[in-house]
ROKE-875247 format. One record per residue (C-alpha): x, y, z. Coordinates in steps of 0.1 Angstrom, whole numbers, padded with zeros to 4 digits, always signed. Each point is the difference from the previous one (the first is absolute). Layout:
XYZ/...
% end
This chain:
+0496-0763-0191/-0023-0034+0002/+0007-0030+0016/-0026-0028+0006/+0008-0015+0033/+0011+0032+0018/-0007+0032+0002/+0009+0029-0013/-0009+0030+0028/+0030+0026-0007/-0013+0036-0001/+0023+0017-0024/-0018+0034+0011/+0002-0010+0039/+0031-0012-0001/+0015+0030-0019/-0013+0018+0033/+0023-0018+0026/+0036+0021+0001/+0015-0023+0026/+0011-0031-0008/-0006-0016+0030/-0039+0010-0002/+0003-0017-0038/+0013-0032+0014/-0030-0002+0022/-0018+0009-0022/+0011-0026-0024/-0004-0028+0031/-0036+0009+0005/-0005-0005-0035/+0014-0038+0003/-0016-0006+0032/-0035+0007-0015/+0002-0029-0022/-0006-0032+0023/+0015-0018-0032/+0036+0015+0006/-0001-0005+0039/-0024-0003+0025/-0004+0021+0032/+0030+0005+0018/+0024-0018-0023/+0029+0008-0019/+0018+0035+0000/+0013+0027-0019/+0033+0026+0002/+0016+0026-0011/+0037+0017+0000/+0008+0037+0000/+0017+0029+0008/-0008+0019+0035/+0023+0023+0018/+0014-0019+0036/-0016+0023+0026/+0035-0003+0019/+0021+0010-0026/-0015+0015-0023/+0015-0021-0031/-0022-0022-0024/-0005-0034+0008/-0014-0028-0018/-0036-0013+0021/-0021-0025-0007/-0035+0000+0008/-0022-0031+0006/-0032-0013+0012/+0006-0005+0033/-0005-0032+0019/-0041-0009+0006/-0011+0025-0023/-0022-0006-0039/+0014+0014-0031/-0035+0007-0008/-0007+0024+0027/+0034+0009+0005/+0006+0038+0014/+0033+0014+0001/-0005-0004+0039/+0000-0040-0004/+0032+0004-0014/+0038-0003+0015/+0029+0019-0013/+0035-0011-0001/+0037+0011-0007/+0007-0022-0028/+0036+0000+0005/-0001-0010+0037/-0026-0028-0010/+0022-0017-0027/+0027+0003+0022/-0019-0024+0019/+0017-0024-0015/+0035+0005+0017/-0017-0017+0033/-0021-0025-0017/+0012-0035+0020/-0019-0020-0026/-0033-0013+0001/-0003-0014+0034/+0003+0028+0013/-0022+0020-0028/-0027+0011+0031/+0023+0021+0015/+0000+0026-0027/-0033+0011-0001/+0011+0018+0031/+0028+0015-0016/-0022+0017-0030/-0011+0025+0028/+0041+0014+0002/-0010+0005-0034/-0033+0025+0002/+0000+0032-0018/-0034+0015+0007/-0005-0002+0037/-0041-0004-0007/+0009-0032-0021/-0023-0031+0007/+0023-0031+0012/+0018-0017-0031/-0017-0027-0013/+0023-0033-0008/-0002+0006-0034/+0022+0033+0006/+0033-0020-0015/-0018-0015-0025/-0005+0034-0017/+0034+0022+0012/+0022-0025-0016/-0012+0001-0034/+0011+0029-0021/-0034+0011-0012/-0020+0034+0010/-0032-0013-0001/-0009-0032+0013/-0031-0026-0002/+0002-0029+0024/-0042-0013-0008/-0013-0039+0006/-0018+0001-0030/-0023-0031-0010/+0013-0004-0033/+0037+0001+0009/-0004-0020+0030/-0015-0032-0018/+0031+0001-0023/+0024+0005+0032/-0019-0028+0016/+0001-0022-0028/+0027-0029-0007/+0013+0011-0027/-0002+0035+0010/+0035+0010-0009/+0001-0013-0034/-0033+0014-0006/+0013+0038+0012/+0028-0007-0025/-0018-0013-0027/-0026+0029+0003/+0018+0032+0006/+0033-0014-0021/+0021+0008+0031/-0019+0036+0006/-0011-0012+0036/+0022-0013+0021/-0004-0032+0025/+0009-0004+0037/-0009-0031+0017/-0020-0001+0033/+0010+0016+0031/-0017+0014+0027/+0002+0043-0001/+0030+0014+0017/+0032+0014-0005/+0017-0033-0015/-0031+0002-0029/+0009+0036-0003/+0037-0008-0009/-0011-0030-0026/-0021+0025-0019/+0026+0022-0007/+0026-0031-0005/-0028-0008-0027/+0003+0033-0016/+0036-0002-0003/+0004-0031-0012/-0022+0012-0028/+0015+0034-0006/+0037-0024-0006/-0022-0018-0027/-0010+0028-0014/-0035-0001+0007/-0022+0024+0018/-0024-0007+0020/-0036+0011+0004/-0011-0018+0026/+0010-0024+0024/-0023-0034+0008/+0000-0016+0033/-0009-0031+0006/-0028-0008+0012/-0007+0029+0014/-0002+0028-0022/+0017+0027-0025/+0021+0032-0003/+0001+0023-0026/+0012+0037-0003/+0000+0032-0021/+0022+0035+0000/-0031+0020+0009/-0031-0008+0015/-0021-0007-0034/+0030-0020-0017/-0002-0026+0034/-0042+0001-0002/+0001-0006-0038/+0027-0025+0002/-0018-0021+0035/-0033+0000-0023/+0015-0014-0029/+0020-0025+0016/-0031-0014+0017/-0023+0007-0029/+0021-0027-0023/+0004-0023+0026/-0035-0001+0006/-0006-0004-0042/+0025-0024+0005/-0020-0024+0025/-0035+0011-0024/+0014-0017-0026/+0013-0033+0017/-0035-0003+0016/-0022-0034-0005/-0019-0024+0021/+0000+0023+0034/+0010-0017+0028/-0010-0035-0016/-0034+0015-0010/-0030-0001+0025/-0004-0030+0025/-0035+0015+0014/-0024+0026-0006/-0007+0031+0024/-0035+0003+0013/-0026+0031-0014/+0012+0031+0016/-0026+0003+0026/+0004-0033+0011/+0039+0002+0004/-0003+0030+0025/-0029-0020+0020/+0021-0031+0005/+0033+0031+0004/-0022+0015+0030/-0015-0029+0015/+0038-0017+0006/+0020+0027+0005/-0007+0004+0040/+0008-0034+0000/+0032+0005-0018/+0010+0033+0020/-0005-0024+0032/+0025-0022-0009/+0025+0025-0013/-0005+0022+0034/+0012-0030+0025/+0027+0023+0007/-0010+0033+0000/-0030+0016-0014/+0000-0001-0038/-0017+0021-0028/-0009-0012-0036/-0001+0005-0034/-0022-0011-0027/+0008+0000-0041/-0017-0017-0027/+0025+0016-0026/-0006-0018-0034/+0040-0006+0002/-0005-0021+0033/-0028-0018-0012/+0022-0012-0028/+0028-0010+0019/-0023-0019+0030/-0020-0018-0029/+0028-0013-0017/+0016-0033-0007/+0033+0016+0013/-0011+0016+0033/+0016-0035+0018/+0031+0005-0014/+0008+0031+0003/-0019+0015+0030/+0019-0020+0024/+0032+0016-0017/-0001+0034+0019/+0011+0036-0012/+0030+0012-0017/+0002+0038-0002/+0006+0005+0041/-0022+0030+0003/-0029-0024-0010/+0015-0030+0023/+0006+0025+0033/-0039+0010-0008/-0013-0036-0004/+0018-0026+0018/+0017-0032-0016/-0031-0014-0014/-0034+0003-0002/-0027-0023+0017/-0028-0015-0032/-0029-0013+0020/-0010-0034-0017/-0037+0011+0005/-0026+0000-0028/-0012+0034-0014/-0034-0007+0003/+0003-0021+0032/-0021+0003+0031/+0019+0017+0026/-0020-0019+0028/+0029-0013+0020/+0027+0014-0018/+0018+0014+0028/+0004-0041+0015/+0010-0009-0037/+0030+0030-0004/+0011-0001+0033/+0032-0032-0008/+0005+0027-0035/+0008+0028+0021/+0020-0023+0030/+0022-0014-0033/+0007+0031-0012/+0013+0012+0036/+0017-0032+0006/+0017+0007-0037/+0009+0038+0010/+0015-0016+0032/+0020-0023-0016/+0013+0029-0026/+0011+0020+0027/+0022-0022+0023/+0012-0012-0034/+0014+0027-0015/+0006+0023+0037/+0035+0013+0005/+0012+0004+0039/-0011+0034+0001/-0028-0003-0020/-0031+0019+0016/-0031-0017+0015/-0025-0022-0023/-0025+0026-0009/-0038-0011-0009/-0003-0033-0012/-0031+0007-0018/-0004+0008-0038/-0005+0030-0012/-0013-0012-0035/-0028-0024-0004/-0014-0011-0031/-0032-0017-0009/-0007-0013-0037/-0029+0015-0015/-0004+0028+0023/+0029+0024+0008/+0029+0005+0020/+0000+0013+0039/+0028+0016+0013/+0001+0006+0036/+0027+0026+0021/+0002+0023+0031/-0021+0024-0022/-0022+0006-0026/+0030+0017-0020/+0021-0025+0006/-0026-0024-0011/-0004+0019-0028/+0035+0005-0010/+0004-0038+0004/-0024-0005-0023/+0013+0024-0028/+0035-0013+0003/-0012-0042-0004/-0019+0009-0033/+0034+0016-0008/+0015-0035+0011/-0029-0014-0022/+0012+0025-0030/+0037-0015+0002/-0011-0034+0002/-0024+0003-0034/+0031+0018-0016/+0027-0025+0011/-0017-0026-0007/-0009+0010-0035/+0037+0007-0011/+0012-0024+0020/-0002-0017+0038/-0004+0020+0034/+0024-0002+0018/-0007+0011+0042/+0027+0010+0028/+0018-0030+0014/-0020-0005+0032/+0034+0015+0021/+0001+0031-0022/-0035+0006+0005/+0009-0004+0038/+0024+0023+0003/-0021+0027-0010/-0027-0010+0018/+0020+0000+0032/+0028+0027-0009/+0012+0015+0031/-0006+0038-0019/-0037-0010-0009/-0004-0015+0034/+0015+0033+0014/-0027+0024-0020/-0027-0023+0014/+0012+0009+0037/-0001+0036-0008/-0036-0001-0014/-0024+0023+0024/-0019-0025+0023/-0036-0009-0011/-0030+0020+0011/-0024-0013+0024/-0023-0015-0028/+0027-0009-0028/-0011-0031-0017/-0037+0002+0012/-0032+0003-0019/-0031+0024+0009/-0039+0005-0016/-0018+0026+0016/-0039+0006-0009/-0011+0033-0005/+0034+0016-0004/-0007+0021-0029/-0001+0031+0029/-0005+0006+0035/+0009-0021+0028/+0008-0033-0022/+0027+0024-0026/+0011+0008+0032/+0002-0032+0013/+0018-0017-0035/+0023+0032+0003/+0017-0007+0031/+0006-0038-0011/+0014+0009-0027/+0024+0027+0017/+0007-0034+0021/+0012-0018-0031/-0029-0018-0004/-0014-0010-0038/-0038+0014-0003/-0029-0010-0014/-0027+0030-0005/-0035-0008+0001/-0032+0023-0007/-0032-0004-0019/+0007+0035-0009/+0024-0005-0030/+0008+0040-0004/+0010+0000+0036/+0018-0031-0001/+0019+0011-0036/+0005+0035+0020/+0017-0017+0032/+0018-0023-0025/+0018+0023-0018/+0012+0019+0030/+0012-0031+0016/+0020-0009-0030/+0014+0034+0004/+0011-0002+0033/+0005-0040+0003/+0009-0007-0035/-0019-0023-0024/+0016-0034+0021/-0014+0007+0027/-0040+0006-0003/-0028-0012-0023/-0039+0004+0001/-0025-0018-0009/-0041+0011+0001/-0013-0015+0024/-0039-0003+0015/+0001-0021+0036/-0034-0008-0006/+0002-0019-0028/+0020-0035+0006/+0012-0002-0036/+0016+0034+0002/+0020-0006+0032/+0016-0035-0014/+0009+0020-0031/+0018+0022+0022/+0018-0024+0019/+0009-0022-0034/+0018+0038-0011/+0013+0000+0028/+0016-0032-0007/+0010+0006-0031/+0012+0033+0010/+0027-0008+0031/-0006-0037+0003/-0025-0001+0028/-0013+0021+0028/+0012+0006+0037/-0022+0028+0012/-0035+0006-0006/-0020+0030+0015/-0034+0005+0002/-0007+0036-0002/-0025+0001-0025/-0037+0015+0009/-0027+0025+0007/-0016+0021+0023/-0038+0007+0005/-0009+0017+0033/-0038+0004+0006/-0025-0015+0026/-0017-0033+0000/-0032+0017-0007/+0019+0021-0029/+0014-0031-0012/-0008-0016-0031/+0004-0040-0007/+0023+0007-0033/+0022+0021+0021/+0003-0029+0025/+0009-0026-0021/+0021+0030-0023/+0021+0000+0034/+0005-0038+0008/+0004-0008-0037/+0035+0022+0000/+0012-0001+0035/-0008-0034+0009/-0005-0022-0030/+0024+0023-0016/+0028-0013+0030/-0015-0037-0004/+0005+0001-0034/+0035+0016-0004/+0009-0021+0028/-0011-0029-0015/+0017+0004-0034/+0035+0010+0022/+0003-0035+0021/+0003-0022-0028/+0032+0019-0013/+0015+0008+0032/-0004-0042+0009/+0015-0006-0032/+0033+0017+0005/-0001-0013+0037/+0016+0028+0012/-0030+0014+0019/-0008+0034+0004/-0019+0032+0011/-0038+0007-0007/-0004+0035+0012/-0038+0010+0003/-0008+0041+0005/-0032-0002+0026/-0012+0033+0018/-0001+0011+0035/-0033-0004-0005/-0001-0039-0002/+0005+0010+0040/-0019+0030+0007/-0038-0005-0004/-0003+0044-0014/-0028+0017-0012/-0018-0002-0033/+0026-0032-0012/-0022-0033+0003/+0012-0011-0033/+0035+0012-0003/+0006-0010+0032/-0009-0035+0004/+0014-0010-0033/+0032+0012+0015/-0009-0021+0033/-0002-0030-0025/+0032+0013-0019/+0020-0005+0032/-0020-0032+0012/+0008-0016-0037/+0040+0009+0011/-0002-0016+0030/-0012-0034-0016/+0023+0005-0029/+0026+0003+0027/-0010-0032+0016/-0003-0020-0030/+0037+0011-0021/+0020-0001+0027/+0013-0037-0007/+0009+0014-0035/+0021+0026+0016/-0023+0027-0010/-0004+0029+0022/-0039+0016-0002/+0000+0036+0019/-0019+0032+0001/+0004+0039-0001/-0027+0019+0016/+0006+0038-0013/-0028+0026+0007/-0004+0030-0017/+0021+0002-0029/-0007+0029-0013/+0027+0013-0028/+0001-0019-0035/-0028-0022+0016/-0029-0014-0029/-0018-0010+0038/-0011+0038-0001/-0019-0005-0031/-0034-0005-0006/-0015+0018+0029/+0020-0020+0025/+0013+0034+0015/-0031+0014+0002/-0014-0024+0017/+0024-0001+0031/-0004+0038-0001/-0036-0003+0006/+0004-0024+0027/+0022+0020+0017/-0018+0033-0002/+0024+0021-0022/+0013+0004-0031/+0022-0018-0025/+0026+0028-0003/+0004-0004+0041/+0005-0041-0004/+0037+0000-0003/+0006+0022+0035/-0031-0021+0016/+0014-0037-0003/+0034+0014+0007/-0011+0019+0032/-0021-0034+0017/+0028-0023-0004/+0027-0006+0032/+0031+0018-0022/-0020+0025-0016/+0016-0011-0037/-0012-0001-0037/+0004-0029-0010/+0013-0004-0036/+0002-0030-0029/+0039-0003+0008/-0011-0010+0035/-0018-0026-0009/+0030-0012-0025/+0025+0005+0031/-0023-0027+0017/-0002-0025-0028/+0037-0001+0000/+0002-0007+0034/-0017-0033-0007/+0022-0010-0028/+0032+0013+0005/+0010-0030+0013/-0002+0013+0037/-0035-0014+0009/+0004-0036-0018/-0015-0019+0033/-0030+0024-0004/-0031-0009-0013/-0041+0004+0010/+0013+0036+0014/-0014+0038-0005/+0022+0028+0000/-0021+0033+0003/+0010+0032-0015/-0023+0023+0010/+0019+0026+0024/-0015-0016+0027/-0036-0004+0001/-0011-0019+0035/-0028-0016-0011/+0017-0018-0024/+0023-0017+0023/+0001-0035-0001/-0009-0019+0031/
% end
């Protein structure tokens, strides 16, 4: 079976495979949730009805199983699920008090559970137990939506499927849209007509099948010729092009360089992460004559709206402008826009509508470069991003066949505030330490700095890895995604000796999560031999890396952290050794004197910009450690009179607690700086050493 502007993925073979029929109708939703076209992540649902013996009475009784509330059709496992006694949920409708009082029976669907493992109900549970149908599609297609959201969307349903699909105006999801759907099928069945499908305005569609491949086949073909539908209508694109996009290169220079200045404004409330895309369909909708028009207009499917606030903010900027000042210039944009969100809420706010959440925007645009989308994380940035190029989708479509057509600015409200969204919010688990901050650590490709980016990471935070050694750094990467996920870490090669390479990093960085928050200073090398043994190349091989290397990094970091003005941590990794004047270490050891010196001055110098400049003094790092490389533990051995097997039990034995000392303890200590414990701290040393009394500070 082909189809052009879906896809086909049904394994005939695979399929044939699954005896239970609840495994086929998750089955059948992963299938629709891998096609972004059909419904992003996270939206839209899927059911099914059968036959299961009651565990009380051992008598058949009809269930239905459904996607449960939270969970992605595209992912879905039959634990994500909930289970329900069909007949208790239909019966629902016996204490329905009408839609005022619709709230209250989301409660009530749990009196209703059949498997006692089910995932909470969703409140698109009634939507699906009161139609007759087995099998059941509930998707936000792009295609569909842009003929829901049209003006003429009815007639156009009518005209089109000949009275096949049905039509239900908008309502918000619940148990009063449940009871309209199947009034709509009713109606039709005394008309003689049946249905295939149900629209909804503005919002999304419905369609069904008696078995799991009828409802897949039928949900394809349905979109398939509503998306050949809007092909057809298709012209002048959102009143053609206005302006032209920058070269590639040059749209994710002017992306990187404004983005911490962006993710400043957006974090006034609470730390923010972003979200860049230079998706040909958002270049085409930013550069055109219509953006004005319809831009200020909002969403219409609510999964998109709940995901990207009423409107976006378009920055009235040119593409190729020079950002000098920019910050001054988009300041009154960004105040407006509040001042607007304000003026929304007390509005449109019922008596017991929660608090005013974040007046900030979640979607920026900025003709001829891209779109930045900015949330509580980078998924959620992400997501945000996905679902306004969906928005973007349904505008081109509704346009072309017609005229979009957004929420009214109260409907859109009363999603945004419903007291059930507002109560899932509450019961979110609270934020880690680090949520919504940004971290590049040098030389994190292994050893103490993997550590290091490891345990920010376990904090929530978003990480940048660094390392002029690209097969560690892809090594580290790859396990990071693996235990992080692919939101929550990138890399980027990185030599600190080289200026141009550590404002490449930072301008990934930027273009990565919006900015950067926390920078660490871990990168280096270690040559131990006496001043006699010395050699000049060695000397300057040592202050090149350790100190230039911190200048540098440093230097590359302050111009992004002031641009967000939200100031920050730079974290530098000296040595007990900047301290202790030890045997065979003249180079080694006063480049990590002028290490800790260069803090100190940094300290002295950032504080007005709210940026916090410490050190970590670790000494003998043995395990996972690059510092033992290249005759480094040799050296000490010799200087201490016995061998390098003999090192670990040595340094451990001479220090106050008698204690290895391990990467993760030098991570445990970078925390404490940033964890938002020690934010009136800066110019300070924290030694993690097990106690050496030399290096004591005095």
């Amino acid at each position: 079976m082909e189809f052009k502007h879906v896809s086909y993925l049904w394994d005939e073979a695979q399929a044939a495979r699954i005896t239970d029929e609840t495994d086929l109708f998750i089955y059948r939703s992963n299938l629709l949730g891998a096609d972004l076209r059909l419904t992003n992540y996270g939206g839209g649902n899927t059911s099914v009805k059968i036959k299961d013996k009651d565990p009380l009475t051992g008598e058949e009784v009809d269930v239905m199983w459904i996607k449960g509330s939270g969970g992605d059709i595209g992912t879905l496992t039959k634990s994500g699920c909930a289970a329900l006694y069909l007949a208790r949920l239909r019966a629902l409708k016996n204490v329905y008090r009408g839609i005022e009082f619709e709230d209250e029976m989301v409660a009530l669907f749990n009196h209703c559970i059949f498997d006692l493992a089910s995932k909470a109900p969703s409140i698109d549970t009634p939507l699906h137990g009161f139609l007759p149908y087995k099998h059941i599609d509930h998707l936000h297609p792009d295609a569909a939506i842009a003929i829901a959201a049209a003006k003429d969307g009815k007639a156009i349903t009518q005209e089109l499927f000949e009275g096949e699909i049905g039509w239900v105006d908008w309502k918000r999801p619940g148990f009063d849209l449940g009871l309209e759907l199947k009034a709509c099928v009713d109606e039709a069945a005394t008309e003689g007509r049946e249905l295939k499908g149900i629209m909804l305005g503005s919002h999304g569609l419905f369609t069904w099948g008696d078995t799991s491949y009828e409802s897949y086949v039928n949900t394809l073909q349905v979109i398939e010729k509503c998306a050949e539908y809007i092909e057809n209508k298709t012209g002048n694109v959102f009143g053609g092009a206005r302006s032209e996009s920058l070269p590639e290169d040059q749209r994710k220079t002017q992306a990187a360089a404004i983005a911490p200045v962006l993710r400043g404004f957006c974090s006034s409330e609470r730390p923010m992460i972003g979200h860049f895309t230079d998706d040909e369909r958002v270049l085409e909708f930013i550069n055109s004559h219509d953006l004005e028009k319809l831009a200020p207009m909002g969403t219409s499917c609510p999964d998109h709206f709940l995901r990207t606030k009423i409107t976006p903010l378009v920055l009235e900027i040119a593409p190729h402008e020079d950002l000098a000042g920019v910050k001054e210039k988009l300041a009154p944009a960004f105040e407006a826009y509040r001042q607007m969100y304000t003026e929304y809420y007390e509005t449109c706010k019922h008596a017991n509508s929660p608090a005013m959440r974040d007046p900030n925007p979640v979607v920026i645009l900025y003709p001829g470069v891209g779109m930045f989308t900015f949330a509580k994380d980078k998924t959620t940035a992400r997501l945000a991003a996905e679902y306004y190029v969906n928005a973007i989708n349904v505008m081109r479509g509704a346009e072309a066949i017609s005229a979009y057509t957004a929420l009214p600015r109260q409907e859109a409200f009363n999603i945004e505030y419903w007291l059930l969204e507002e109560a899932k919010l509450q019961r979110m688990p609270k934020p880690k330490a680090l949520a919504g901050r940004i971290a590049l650590v040098t030389g994190s490709g292994g050893g103490i700095g993997k550590a290091i980016a490891r345990k920010l990471a376990q904090e929530g935070a978003c990480v940048i890895l660094s390392d002029i050694d690209e097969t560690r750094l892809a090594g580290a990467q790859e396990e990071f995604v693996q235990a992080f996920g692919r939101d929550a870490v990138a890399g980027t090669v990185l030599n600190v000796t080289d200026a141009a390479s550590a404002e490449a990093a930072f301008g990934k960085a930027s273009l990565a999560f919006g900015g950067v928050d926390i920078v660490v200073n871990n990168a280096g090398i270690s040559i131990s031999k006496s001043i006699e043994e010395h050699s000049l190349e060695e000397w300057d091989r040592l202050y090149d890396i350790l100190v230039k290397g911190q200048f540098i990094v440093s230097k590359a970091a302050i111009p992004v952290l002031k641009k967000q003005g939200m100031g920050g941590d730079i974290l530098n990794i000296v040595s007990k050794n900047a301290v202790v004047a030890g045997p065979n270490n003249p180079g080694y050891g006063s480049a990590k004197a002028a290490q800790a010196h260069l803090s100190r001055l940094m300290a002295a110098e950032l504080g007005s910009a709210g940026i916090r400049v410490n050190t970590v003094n670790p000494d003998a790092v043995i395990a996972d450690s690059n510092i033992w490389a290249g005759g480094w533990a040799e050296g000490r051995a010799k200087a201490y009179g016995i061998t390098v097997e003999e090192l670990p039990a040595y340094y451990a034995k001479r220090t106050l607690l008698n204690q290895v000392i391990l990467p993760e303890d030098i991570a445990n200590a970078c925390f404490v700086f940033v964890s938002g414990l020690l934010n009136k701290s800066t110019g300070n040393a924290l030694n993690v050493d097990g106690g050496v009394a030399m290096a004591f500070y005095r």
